[in-house]
Backbone as ProteinMPNN parsed JSONL, in Angstrom:
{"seq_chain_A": "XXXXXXXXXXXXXXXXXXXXXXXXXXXXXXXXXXXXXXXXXXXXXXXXXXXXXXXXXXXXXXXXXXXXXXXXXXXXXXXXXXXXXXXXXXXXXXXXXXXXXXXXXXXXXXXXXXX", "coords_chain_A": {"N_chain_A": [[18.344, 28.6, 6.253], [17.874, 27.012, 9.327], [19.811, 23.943, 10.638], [17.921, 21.878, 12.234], [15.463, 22.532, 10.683], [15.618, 22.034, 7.789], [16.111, 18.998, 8.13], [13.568, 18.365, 8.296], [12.538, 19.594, 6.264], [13.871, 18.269, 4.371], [13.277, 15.045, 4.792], [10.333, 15.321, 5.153], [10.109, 15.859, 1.976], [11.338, 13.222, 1.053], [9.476, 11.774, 1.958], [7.034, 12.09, 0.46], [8.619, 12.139, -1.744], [8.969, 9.291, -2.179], [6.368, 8.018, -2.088], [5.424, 9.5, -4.526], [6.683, 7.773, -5.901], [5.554, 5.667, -5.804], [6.836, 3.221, -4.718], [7.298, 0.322, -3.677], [5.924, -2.066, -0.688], [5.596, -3.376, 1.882], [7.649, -4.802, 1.473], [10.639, -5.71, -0.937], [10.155, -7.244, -3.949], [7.358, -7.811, -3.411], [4.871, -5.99, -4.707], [2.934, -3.985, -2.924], [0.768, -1.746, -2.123], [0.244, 1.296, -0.432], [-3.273, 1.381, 1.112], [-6.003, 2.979, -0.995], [-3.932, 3.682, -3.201], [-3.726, 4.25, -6.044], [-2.685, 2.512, -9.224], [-1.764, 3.329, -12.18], [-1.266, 2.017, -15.775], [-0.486, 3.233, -18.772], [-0.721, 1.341, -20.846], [-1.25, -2.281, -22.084], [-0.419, -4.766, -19.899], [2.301, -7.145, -20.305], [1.908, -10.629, -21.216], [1.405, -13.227, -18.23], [3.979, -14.392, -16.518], [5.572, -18.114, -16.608], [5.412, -19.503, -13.51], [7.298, -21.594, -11.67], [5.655, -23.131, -8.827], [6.611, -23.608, -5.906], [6.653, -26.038, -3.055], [5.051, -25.011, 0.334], [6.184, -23.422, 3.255], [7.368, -25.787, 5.398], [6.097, -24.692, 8.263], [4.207, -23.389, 7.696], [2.63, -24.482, 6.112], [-0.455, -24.931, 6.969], [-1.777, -22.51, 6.451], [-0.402, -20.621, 4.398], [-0.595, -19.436, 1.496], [-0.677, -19.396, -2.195], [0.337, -16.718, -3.911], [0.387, -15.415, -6.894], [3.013, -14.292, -9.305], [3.257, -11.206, -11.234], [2.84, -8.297, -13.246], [4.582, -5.256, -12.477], [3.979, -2.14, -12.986], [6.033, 0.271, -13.306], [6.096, 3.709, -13.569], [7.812, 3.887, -15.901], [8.01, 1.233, -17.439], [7.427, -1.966, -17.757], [8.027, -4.399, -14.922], [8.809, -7.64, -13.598], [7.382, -9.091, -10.864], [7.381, -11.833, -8.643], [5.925, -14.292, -7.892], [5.123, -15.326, -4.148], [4.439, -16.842, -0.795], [1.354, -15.772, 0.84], [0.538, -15.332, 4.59], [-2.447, -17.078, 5.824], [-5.396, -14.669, 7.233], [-7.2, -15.371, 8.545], [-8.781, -18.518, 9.09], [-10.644, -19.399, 6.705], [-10.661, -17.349, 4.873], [-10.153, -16.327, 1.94], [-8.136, -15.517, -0.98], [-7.45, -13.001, -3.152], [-6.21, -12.533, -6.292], [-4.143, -9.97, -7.009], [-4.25, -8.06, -10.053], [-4.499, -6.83, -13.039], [-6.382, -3.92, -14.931], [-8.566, -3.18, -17.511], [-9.555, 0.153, -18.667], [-10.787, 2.455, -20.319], [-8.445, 3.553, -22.15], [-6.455, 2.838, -20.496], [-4.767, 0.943, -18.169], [-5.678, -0.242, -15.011], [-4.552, -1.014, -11.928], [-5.565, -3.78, -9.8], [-5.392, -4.046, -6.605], [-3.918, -7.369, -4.808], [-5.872, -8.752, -2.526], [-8.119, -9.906, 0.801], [-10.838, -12.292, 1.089]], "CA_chain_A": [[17.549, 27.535, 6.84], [18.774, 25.747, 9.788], [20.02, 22.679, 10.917], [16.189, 21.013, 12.294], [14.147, 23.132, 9.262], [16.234, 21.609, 7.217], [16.608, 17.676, 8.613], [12.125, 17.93, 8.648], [12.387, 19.742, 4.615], [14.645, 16.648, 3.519], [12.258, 13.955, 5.898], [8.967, 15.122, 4.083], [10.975, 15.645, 0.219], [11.955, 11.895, 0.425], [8.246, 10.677, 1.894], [6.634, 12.894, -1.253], [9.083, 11.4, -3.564], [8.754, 8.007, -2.319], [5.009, 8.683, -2.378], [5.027, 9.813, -5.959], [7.648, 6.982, -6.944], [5.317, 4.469, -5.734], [7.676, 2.308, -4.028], [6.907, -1.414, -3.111], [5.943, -1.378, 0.511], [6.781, -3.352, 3.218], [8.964, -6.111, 1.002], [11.426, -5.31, -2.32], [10.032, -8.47, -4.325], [6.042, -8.039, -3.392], [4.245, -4.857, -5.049], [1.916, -3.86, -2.442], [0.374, -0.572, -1.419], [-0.794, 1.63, 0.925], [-5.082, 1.706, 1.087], [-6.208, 3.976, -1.681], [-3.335, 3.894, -3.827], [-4.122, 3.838, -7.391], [-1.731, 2.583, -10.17], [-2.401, 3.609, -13.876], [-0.773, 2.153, -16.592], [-0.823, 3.587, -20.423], [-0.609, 0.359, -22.14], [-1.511, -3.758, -21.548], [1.132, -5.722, -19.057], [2.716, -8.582, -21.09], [1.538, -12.197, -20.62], [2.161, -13.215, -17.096], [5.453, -15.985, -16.924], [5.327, -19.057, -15.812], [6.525, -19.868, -12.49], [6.777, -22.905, -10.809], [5.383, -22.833, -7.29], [7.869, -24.185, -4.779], [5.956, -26.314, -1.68], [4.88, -24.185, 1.384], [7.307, -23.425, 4.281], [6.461, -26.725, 6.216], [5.662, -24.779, 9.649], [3.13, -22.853, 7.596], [1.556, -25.278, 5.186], [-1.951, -24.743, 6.714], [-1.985, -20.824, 6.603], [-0.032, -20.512, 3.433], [-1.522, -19.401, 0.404], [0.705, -18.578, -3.129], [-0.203, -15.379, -4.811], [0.926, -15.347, -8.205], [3.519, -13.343, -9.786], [2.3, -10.192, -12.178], [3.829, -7.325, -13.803], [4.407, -4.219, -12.423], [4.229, -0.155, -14.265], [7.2, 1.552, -12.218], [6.203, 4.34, -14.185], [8.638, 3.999, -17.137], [7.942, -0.053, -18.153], [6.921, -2.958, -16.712], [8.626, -5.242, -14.232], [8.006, -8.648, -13.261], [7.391, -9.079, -9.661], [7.559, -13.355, -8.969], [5.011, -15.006, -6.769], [5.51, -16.018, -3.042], [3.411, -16.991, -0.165], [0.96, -14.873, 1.874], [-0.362, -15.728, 5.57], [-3.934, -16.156, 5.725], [-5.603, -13.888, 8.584], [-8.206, -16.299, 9.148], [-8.969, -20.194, 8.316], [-12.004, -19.274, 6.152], [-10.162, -16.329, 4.334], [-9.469, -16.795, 0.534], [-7.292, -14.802, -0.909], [-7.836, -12.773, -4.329], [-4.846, -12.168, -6.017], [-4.173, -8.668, -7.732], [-4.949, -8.036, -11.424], [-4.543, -5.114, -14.367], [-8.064, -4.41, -15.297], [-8.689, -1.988, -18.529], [-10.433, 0.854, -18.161], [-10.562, 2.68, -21.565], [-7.244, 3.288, -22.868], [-5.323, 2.868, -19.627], [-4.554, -0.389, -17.258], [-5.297, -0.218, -13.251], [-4.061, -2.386, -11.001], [-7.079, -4.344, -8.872], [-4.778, -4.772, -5.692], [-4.753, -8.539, -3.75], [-7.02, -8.455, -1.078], [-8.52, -11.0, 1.673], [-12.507, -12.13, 1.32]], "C_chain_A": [[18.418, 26.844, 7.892], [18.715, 24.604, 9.573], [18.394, 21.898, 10.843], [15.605, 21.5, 11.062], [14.813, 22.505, 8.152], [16.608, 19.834, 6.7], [14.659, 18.056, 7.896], [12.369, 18.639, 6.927], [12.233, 18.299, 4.087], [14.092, 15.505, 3.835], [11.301, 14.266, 4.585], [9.219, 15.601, 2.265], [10.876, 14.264, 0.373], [10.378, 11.656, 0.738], [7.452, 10.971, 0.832], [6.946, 11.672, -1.923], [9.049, 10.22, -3.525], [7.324, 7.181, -2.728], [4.596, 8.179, -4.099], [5.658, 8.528, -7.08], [6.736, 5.756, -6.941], [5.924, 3.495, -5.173], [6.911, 1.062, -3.383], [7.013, -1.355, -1.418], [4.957, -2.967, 1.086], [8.202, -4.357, 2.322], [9.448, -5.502, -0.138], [10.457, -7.116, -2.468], [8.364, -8.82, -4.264], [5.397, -7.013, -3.423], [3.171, -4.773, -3.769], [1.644, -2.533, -1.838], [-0.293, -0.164, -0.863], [-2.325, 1.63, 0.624], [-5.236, 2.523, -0.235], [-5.454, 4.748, -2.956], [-3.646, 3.497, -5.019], [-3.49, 3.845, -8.463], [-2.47, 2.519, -11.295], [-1.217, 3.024, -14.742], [-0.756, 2.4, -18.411], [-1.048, 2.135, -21.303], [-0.515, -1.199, -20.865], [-0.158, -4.016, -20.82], [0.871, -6.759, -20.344], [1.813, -9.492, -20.355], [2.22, -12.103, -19.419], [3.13, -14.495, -17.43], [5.135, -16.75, -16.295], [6.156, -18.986, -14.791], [6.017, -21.075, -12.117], [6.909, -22.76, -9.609], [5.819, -23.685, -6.167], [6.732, -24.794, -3.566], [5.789, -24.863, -0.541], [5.756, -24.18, 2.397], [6.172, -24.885, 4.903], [5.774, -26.248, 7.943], [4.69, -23.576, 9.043], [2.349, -23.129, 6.477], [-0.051, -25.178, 5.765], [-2.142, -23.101, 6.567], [-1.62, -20.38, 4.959], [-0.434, -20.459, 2.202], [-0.635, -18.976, -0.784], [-0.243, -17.571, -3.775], [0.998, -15.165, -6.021], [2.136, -14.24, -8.314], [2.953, -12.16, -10.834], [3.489, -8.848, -12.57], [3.351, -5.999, -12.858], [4.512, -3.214, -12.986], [4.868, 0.105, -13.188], [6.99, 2.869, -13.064], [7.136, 4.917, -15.569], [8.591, 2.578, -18.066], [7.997, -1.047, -16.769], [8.24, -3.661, -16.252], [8.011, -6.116, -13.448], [8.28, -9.177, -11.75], [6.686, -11.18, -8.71], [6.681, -13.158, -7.647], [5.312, -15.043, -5.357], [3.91, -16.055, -2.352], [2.841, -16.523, 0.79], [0.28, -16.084, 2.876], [-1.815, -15.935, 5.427], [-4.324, -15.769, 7.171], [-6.02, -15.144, 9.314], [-8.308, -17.654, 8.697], [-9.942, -20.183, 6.887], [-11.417, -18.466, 4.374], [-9.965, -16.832, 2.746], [-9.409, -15.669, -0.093], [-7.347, -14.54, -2.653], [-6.767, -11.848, -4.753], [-5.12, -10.92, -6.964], [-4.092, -9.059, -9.581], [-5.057, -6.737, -12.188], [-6.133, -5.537, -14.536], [-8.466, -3.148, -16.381], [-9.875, -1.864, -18.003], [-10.106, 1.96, -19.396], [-9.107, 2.452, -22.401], [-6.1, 2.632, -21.942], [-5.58, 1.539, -18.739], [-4.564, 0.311, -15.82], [-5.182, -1.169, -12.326], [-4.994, -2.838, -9.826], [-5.468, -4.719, -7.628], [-5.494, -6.096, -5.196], [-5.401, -7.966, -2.741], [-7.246, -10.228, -0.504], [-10.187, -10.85, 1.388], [-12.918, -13.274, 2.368]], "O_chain_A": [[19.441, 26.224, 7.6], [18.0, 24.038, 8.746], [17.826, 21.48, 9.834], [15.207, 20.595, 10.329], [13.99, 22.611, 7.243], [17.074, 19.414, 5.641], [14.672, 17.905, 6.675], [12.333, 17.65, 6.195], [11.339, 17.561, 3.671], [14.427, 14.643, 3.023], [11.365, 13.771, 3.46], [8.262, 15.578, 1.491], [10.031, 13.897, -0.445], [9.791, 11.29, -0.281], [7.113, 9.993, 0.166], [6.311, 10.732, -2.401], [9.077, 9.656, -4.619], [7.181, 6.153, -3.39], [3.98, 7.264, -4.645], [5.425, 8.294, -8.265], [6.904, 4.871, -7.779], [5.139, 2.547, -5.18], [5.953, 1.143, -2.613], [7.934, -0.762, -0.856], [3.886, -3.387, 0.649], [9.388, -4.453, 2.638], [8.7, -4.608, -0.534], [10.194, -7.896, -1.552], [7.936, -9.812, -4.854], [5.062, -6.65, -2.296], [2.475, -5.787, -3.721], [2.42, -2.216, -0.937], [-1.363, -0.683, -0.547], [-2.489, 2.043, -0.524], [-4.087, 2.773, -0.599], [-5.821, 5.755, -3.561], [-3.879, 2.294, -5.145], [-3.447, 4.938, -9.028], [-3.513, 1.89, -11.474], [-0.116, 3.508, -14.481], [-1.1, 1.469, -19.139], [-1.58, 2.123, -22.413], [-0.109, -1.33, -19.711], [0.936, -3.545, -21.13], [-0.109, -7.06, -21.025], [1.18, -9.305, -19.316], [3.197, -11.384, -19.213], [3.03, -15.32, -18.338], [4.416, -16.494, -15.329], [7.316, -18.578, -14.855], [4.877, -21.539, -12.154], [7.956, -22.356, -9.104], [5.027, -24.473, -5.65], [5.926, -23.959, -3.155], [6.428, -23.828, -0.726], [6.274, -25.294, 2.462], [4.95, -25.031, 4.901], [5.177, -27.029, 8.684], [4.349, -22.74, 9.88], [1.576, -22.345, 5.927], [-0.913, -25.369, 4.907], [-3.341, -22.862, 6.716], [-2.507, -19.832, 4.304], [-0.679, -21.552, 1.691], [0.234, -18.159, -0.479], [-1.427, -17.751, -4.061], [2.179, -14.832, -5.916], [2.207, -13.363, -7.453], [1.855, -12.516, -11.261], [4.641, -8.655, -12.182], [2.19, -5.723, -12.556], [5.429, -3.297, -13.803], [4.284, 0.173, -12.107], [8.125, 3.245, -13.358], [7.121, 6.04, -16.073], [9.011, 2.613, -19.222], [8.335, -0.999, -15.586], [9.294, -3.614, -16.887], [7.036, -5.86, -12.741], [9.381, -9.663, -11.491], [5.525, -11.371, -8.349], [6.691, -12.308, -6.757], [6.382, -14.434, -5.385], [2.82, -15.678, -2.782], [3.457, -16.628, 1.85], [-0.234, -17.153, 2.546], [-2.465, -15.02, 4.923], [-3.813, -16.302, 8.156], [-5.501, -15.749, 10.252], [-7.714, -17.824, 7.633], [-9.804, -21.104, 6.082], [-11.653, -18.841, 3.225], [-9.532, -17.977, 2.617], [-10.286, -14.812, 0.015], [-7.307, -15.493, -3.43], [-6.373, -10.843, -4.161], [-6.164, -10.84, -7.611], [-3.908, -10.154, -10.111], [-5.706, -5.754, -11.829], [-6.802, -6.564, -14.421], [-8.669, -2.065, -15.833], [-10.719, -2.553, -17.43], [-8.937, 2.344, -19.354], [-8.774, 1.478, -23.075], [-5.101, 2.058, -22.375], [-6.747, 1.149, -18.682], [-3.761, 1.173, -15.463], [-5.959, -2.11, -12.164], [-5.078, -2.065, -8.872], [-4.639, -5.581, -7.923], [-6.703, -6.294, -5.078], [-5.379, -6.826, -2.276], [-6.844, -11.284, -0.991], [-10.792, -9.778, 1.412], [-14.09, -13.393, 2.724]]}, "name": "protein", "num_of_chains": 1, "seq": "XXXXXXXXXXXXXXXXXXXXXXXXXXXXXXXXXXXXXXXXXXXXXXXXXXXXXXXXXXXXXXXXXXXXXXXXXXXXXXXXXXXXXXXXXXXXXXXXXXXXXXXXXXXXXXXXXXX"}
């Protein structure tokens, strides 16, 4: 195999495995995925933790909305992924934060969204 067939293998191996790993996407610290992505988990998330919700940056107290913290399934056990604060697009916008939602035996994750 050369050099290039080789560089483009190892390129689409890691986007696969990053793919398949699920990876938190665009921030470390705010689960969010691409369109269409659908997380399963075998068994209930814990209680969510309390957090206490820190004021809004002051140069984006009217836009600023907090979206809870929640557990994530990395595929081996949960991890708890802490609150912060999303933009809103629009003035109107209200903002529906993500949510496990049983579905017989197994947990799927309702991503946030904008309505």
């Amino acid at each position: 195999m050369n050099l290039l067939a080789r560089r483009r293998f190892l390129a689409s191996a890691a986007g696969a495995a990053s793919a398949l790993c699920l990876t938190a996407w665009p921030s470390a610290g705010f689960a969010q995925y691409p369109p269409g992505t659908v997380i399963i988990a075998p068994r209930e998330p814990p209680a969510p933790r309390y957090e206490v919700i820190p004021p809004p940056p002051r140069h984006r107290r009217d836009i600023a909305v907090w979206s809870p913290g929640h557990w994530h399934w990395n595929g081996r056990g949960w991890v708890w992924i802490s609150g912060r604060y999303v933009d809103r697009p629009r003035r109107e916008a209200i903002w529906v934060p993500g949510h496990w939602e049983a579905r017989g035996p197994q947990w799927v994750w309702i991503q946030p969204h904008w309505q």
